[in-house]
N, C-alpha and C positions, 0 to 999 in steps of 0.2 A: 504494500500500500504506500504510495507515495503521500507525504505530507512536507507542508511548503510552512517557512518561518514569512513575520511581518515584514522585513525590512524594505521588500520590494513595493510596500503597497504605497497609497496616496489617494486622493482624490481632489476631482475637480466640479465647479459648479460656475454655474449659467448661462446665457442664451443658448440657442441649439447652434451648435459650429462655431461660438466666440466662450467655451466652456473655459475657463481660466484654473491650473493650480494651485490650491491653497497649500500654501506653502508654509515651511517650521512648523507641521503638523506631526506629531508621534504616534497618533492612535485613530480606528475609525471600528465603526459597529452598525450594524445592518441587523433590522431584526423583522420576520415577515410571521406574518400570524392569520389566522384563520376563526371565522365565529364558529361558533358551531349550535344553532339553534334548535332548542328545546321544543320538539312537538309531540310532548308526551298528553296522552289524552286521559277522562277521566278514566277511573277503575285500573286503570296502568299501574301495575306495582315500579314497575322497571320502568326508568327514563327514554324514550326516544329522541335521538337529535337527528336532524338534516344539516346537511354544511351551508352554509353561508356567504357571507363576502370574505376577501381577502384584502388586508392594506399591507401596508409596510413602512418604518420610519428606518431614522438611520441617525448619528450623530458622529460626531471629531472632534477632538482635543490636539492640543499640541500646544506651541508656547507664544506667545504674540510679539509680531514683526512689523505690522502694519500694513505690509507689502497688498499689491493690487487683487489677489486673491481673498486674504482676510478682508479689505476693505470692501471687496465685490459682493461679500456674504451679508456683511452688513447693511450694504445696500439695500439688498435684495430683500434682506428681510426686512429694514420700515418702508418700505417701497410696497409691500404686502407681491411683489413679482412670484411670477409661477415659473420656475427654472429648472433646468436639467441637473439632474447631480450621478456621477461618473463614480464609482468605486471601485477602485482597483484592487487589487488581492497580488495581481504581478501585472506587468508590461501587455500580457495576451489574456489576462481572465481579469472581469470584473462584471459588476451589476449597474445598471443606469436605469433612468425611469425620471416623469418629472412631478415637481412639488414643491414645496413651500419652504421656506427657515422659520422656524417659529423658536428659537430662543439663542441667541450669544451668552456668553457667561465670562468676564474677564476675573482673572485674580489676581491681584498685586502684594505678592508679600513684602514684608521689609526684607526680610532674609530670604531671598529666592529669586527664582525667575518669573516673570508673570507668563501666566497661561490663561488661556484662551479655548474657548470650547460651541460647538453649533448645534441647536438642533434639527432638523428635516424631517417632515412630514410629508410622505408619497402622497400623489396622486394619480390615481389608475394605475397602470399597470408595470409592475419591476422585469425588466429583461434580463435576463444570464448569460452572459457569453463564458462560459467556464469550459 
């Protein structure tokens, strides 16, 4: 079974074809989930579920630079923009889909480095190219 470290990963966000890297980023997370709704009727001891819709969000950390990708994110998100976001895993496998920013989070220690962190909120549909 082959398994692959993070080093190679990264990711990019917004317009479709002017997608920009956010860059001095260390970390990214992709998480996709499914409902599963309850059609259990009466007299049913036992639960029935049907499946449901599918979304998926996604967020980044890393350490703040300022550079034209971190600022592009912030943009986008008081801008309320609906943008492509690109996740990479290596150079040839990653997931894209488009969506929303709904949260920055900076942190400035005194004793530290400041970091910086984004949320994403999918809209329709997540591709795989893996």
């Amino acid at each position: 079974m082959t398994t692959y470290n993070g080093t190679a990963g990264y990711f990019e966000i917004g317009p479709t074809g002017s997608e920009v890297v956010v860059t001095n980023m260390a970390h990214w997370s992709l998480t996709v989930s499914a409902d599963a709704n309850d059609a259990t009727i009466f007299g049913n001891r036992w639960r029935d579920f049907k499946d449901g819709c599918v979304s998926w969000t996604a967020s980044g950390d890393g350490f703040w630079d300022g550079a034209t990708g971190q600022t592009g994110v912030h943009v986008d998100l008081v801008a309320g923009t609906r943008t492509k976001g690109i996740f990479y895993i290596n150079t040839t496998k990653y997931y894209s889909g488009y969506g929303y920013l709904t949260g920055e989070t900076i942190d400035t220690p005194v004793a530290g480095v400041i970091a910086i962190s984004f949320d994403f909120q999918g809209d329709g549909t997540l591709t795989a190219a893996i």
